[in-house]
VEXTI-306086 format. One record per residue (C-alpha): residue in three letters; x, y, z. Coordinates in steps of 0.2 Angstrom, whole numbers, padded with zeros to 4 digits, always signed. Layout:
# residues N
ALAXYZ ...
END
This chain:
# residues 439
UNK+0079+0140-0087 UNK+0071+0124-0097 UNK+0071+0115-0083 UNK+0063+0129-0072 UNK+0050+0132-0084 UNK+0043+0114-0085 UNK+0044+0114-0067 UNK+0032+0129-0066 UNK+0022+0123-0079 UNK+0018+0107-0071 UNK+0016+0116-0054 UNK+0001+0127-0062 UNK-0007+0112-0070 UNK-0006+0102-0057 UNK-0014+0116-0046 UNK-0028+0115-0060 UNK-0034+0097-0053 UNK-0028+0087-0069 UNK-0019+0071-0066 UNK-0004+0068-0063 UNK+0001+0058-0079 UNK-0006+0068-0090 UNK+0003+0083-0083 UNK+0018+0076-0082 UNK+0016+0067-0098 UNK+0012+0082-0105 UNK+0022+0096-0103 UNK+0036+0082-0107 UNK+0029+0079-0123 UNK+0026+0100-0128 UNK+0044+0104-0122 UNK+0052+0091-0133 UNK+0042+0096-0147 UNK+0044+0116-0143 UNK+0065+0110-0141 UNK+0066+0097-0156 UNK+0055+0101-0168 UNK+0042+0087-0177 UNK+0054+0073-0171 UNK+0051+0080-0153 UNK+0032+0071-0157 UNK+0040+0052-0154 UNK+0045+0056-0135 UNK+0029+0049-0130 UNK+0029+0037-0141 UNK+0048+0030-0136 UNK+0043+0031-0117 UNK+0029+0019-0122 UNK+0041+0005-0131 UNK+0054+0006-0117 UNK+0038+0004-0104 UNK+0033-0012-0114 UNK+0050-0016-0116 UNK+0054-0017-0097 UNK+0053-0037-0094 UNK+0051-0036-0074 UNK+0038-0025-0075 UNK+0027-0040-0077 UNK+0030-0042-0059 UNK+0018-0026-0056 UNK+0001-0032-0060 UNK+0005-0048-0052 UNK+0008-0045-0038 UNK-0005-0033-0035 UNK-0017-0047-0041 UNK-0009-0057-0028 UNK-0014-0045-0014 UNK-0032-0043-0020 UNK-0036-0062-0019 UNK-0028-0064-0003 UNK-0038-0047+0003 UNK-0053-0053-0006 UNK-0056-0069-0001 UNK-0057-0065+0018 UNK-0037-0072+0023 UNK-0031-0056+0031 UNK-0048-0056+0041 UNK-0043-0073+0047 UNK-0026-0066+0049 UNK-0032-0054+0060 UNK-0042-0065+0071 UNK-0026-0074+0075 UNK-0018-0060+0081 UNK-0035-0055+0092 UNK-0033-0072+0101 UNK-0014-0075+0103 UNK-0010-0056+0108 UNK-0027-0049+0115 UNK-0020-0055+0132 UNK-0004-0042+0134 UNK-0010-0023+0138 UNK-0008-0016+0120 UNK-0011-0033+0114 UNK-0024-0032+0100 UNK-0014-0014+0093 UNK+0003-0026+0093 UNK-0006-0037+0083 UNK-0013-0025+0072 UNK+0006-0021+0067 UNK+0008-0039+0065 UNK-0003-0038+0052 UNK+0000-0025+0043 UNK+0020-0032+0041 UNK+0008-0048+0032 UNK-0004-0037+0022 UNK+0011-0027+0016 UNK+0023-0045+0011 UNK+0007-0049+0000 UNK+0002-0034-0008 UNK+0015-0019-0007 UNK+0000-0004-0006 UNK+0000+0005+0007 UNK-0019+0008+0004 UNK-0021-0008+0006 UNK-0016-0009+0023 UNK-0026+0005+0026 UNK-0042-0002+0019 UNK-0042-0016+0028 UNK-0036-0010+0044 UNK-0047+0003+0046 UNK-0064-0011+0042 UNK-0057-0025+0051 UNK-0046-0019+0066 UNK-0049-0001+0070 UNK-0069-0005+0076 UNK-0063-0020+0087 UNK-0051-0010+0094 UNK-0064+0005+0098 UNK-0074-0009+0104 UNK-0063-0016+0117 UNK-0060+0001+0124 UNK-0042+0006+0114 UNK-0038+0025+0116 UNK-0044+0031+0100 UNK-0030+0043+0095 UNK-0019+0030+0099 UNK-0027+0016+0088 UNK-0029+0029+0074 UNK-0011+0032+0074 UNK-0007+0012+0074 UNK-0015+0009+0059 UNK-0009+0025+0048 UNK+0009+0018+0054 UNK+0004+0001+0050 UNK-0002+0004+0032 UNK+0011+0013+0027 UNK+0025-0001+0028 UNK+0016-0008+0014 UNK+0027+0004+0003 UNK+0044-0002+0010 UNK+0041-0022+0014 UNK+0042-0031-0003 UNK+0035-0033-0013 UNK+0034-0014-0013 UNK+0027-0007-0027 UNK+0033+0011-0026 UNK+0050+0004-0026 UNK+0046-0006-0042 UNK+0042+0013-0047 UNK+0059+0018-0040 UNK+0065+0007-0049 UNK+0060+0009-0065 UNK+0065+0026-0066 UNK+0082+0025-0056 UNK+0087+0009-0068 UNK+0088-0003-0053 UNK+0087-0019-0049 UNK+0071-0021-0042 UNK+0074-0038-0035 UNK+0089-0030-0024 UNK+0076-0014-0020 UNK+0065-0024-0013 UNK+0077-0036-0004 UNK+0087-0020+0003 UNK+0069-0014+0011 UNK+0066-0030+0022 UNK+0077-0027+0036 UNK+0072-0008+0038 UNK+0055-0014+0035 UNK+0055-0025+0049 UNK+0066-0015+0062 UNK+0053-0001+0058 UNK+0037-0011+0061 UNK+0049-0018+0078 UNK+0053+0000+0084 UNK+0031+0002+0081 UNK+0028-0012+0094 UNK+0042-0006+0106 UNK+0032+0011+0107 UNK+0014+0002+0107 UNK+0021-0011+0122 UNK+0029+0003+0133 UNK+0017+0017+0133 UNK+0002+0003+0136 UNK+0013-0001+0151 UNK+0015+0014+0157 UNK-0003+0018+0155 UNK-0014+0003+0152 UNK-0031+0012+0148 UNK-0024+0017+0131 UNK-0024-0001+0128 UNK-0034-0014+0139 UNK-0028-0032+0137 UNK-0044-0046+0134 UNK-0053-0048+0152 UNK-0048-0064+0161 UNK-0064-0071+0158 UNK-0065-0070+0139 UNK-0046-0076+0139 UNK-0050-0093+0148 UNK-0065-0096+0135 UNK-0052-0101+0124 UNK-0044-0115+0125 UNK-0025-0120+0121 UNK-0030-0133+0105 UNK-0042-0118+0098 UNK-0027-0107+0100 UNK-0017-0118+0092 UNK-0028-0122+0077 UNK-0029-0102+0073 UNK-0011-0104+0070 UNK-0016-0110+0055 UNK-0023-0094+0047 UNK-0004-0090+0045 UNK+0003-0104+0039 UNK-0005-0100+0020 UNK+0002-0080+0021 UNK+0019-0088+0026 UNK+0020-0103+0012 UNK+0013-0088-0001 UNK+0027-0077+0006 UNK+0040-0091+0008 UNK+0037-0097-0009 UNK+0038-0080-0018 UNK+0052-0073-0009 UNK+0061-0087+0000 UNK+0066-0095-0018 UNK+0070-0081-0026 UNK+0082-0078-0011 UNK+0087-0095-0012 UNK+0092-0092-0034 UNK+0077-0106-0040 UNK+0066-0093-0048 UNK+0068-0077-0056 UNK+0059-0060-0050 UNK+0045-0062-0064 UNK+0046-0080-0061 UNK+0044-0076-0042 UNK+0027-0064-0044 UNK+0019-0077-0055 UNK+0023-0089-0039 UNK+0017-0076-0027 UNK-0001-0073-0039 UNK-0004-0095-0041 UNK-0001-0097-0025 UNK-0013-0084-0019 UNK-0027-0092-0029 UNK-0023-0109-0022 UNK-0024-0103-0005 UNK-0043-0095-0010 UNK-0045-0113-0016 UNK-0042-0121-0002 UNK-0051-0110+0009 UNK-0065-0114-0003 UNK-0068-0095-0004 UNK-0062-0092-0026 UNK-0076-0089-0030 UNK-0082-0079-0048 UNK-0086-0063-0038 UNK-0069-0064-0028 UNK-0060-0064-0045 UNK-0069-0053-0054 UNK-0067-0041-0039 UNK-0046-0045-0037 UNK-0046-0043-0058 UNK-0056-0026-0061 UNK-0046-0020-0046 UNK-0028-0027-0053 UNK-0032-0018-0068 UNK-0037+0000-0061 UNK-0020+0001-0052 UNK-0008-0009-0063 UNK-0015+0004-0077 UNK-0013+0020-0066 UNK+0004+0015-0062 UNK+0011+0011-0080 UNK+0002+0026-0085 UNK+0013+0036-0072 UNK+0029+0027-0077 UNK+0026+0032-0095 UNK+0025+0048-0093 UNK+0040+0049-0080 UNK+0050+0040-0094 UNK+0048+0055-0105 UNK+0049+0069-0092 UNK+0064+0059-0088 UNK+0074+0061-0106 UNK+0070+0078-0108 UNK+0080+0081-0091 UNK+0095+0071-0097 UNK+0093+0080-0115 UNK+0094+0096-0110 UNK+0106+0094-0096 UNK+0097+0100-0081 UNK+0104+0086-0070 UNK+0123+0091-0074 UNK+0116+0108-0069 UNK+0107+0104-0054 UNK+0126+0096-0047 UNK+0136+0110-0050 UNK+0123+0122-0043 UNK+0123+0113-0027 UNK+0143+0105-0027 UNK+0154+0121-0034 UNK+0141+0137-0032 UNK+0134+0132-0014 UNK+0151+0122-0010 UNK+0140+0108-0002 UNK+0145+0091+0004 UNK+0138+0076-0001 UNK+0130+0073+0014 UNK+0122+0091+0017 UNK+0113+0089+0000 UNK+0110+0070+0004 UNK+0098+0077+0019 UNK+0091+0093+0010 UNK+0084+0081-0002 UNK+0075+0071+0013 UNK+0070+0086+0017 UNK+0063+0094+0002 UNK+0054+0075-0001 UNK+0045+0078+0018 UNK+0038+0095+0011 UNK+0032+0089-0004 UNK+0022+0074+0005 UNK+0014+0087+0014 UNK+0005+0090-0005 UNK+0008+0075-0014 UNK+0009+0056-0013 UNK+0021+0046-0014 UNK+0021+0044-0037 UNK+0018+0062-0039 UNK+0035+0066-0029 UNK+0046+0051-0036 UNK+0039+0057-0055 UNK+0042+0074-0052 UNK+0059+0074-0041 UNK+0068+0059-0046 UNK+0074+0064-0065 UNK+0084+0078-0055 UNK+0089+0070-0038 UNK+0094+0053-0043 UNK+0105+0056-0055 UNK+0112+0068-0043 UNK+0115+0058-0030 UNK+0124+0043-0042 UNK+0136+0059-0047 UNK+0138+0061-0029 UNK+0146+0044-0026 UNK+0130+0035-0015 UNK+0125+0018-0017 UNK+0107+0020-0027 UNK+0099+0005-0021 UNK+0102+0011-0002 UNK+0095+0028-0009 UNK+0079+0018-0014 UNK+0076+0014+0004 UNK+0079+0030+0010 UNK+0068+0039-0003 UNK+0054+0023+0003 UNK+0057+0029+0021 UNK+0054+0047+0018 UNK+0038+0044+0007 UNK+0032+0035+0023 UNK+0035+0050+0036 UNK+0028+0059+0022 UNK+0013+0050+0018 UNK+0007+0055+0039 UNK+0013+0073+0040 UNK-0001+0087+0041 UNK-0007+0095+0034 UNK-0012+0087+0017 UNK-0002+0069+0020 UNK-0010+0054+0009 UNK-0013+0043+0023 UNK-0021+0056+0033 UNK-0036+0058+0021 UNK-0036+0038+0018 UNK-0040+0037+0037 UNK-0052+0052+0038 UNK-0063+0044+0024 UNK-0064+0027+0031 UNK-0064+0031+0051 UNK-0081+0032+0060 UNK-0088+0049+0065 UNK-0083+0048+0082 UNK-0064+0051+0077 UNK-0062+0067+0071 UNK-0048+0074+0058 UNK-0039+0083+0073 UNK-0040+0066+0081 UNK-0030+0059+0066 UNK-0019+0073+0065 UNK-0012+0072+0084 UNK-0010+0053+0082 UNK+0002+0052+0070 UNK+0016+0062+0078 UNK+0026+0048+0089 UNK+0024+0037+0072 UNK+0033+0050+0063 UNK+0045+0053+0077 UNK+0050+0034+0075 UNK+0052+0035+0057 UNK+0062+0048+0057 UNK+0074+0038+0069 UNK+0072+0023+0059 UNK+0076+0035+0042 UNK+0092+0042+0053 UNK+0099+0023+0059 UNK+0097+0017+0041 UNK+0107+0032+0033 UNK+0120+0030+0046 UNK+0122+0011+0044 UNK+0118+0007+0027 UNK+0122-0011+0028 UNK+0106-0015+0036 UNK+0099-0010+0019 UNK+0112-0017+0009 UNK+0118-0032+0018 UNK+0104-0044+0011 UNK+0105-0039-0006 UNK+0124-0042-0009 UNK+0121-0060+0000 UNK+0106-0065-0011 UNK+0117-0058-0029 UNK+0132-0065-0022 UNK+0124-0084-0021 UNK+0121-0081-0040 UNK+0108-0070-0039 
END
């Protein structure tokens, strides 16, 4: 009954437009007093010391800072250019390429707005321009963007994390095969349906192709090579056991600054842009945790998780695997409404404990949960990524536009989602390699 009346009364003040860490944070903080008297007044306090207490969590505002520069000092638009030239010429090219970018964008920040953002200003007006189907292309970077919260460095699953007390290191390893077999399954759909009908997506004419030659092509290469020695030196030695994942983020956030440097391109407006910008999200985030933190104890205090297991295990006599996919779900419905923080701050203090009691592997859950939150974040009618598209698109593409292009995406998600829950080695494989070299 405590656990279902802080439930409602976070429902109704969230209904009331307040945020979501105050709401949270909140309520938390007026049940534990209402439960525990005077001493009930430390919860918020504890949640804070356990926050500053949590040593990876350093990794969170660095490497946002490391996407920002990179975004900032005009290397994804380089990035971007690249893919133009080496794909433009396949029918369906320049969207391919637009996935390819988004897999880079989302190994050097881990937002999905990110992606978003820079999708929608750099390649969703070239591919207008070069007569790309404009459902289709919408589609392609609303897909895009949101691997950004599955291919590490994720910062949802540094979220996850936090509040699942797990390993972010081997969260964000577990999410780089899925990630990619995901962003593979994207360019599959994007290659055959071009195929099949080529005016959704034109290749480059013959003539602009020819205007380029093979060394020109070949030196673009070289707008990837930075991303890929920033990727390789964050992720690659952590794999590898040189540096830890703190150690690792600080890597990934030099290395990002030396690559502006040697594009001559850090200058003091690009860093006061990539800090200002740092610092609204890193403090939004641990703002979120904090108060996740102490919703979280008062769940454990008061049992509510204990409950919730023998509701659904003894009274409904459901399998592990039934409740397994009514939490997927119950997490599809609430993207309808929330993004992805809101539903891990509300749901997680009663599903993740649940689904430990029920004997699966929390790590592979973190993918799953990941997964989910993308198909979410595209379904109508009030998905995150939906809105993010409909306030950066041009007039001519319309919100019933964005709402019909997201359907096949979401159909291959959900495929992806249902391969990776029935093989959950291609989630766990890497990080039991990685922690078994001395990780």
């Amino acid at each position: 009954m405590i656990a279902i009346l802080m439930f409602a009364s976070m429902m109704v003040m969230l209904l009331t437009g307040q945020r979501v860490f105050g709401v949270i944070g909140g309520v938390a903080v007026v049940t534990a007093l209402f439960l525990y008297g005077d001493g009930g007044s430390e919860m918020g306090f504890s949640a804070v010391m356990k926050l500053m207490k949590w040593y990876p969590l350093l990794t969170l505002p660095l490497f946002i800072f490391m996407g920002y520069m990179l975004s900032e000092s005009g290397i994804a638009d380089d990035l971007y250019h690249m893919f133009h030239v080496w794909m433009g010429g396949t029918a369906g090219g320049l969207a391919i390429g637009t996935i390819g970018l988004m897999v880079m964008i989302s190994a050097m920040n881990g937002l999905s707005v990110a992606g978003m953002a820079i999708g929608a200003t750099i390649a969703l007006p070239e591919l207008l321009r070069r007569g790309y189907d404009k459902v289709m292309v919408t589609g392609v970077i609303q897909a895009g963007s949101s691997l950004g919260i599955l291919v590490p460095p994720s910062v949802v699953l540094v979220l996850y994390g936090m509040i699942a007390r797990q390993p972010v290191g081997q969260l964000w390893l577990a999410g780089v095969f899925p990630g990619l077999m995901i962003a593979a399954m994207f360019v599959v759909y994007i290659y055959l349906r071009c195929r099949v009908n080529p005016e959704l997506g034109p290749a480059l004419p013959l003539e602009e192709r020819e205007g380029i030659t093979r060394a020109e092509k070949i030196g673009l290469l070289k707008a990837g090579i930075l991303p890929l020695f920033i990727f390789f030196a964050m992720t690659g030695l952590f794999v590898m056991g040189v540096t830890s994942l703190v150690e690792s983020s600080a890597v990934g956030a030099v290395a990002a600054m030396i690559a502006a440097l040697v594009k001559r391109r850090l200058t003091l407006h690009v860093l006061h842009e990539t800090v200002r910008k740092t610092l609204l999200i890193s403090c939004m985030f641990f703002w979120i945790i904090m108060a996740a933190l102490a919703f979280g104890s008062i769940f454990d205090g008061v049992g509510a998780s204990r409950a919730l297991d023998s509701f659904f295990t003894e009274d409904l006599g459901l399998g592990p695997w039934q409740i397994l996919i009514m939490m997927q779900i119950s997490y599809i419905l609430l993207g309808m409404f929330l993004d992805d923080t809101a539903m891990l701050v509300i749901v997680a203090p009663l599903y993740i404990p649940l689904v430990g009691a029920l004997g699966f592997d929390l790590v592979w859950y973190g993918v799953l949960y990941t997964i989910t939150c993308q198909i979410a974040y595209m379904t109508p009618p009030f998905g995150y990524n939906l809105f993010l598209m409909r306030a950066m698109a041009p007039p001519e593409i319309s919100l019933s536009d964005i709402y019909r292009s997201v359907w096949p995406f979401v159909g291959i998600m959900i495929v992806g989602l249902g391969i990776v829950t029935a093989f959950p080695q291609i989630a766990l494989w890497l990080p039991e390699y990685a922690y078994s070299n001395g990780r």
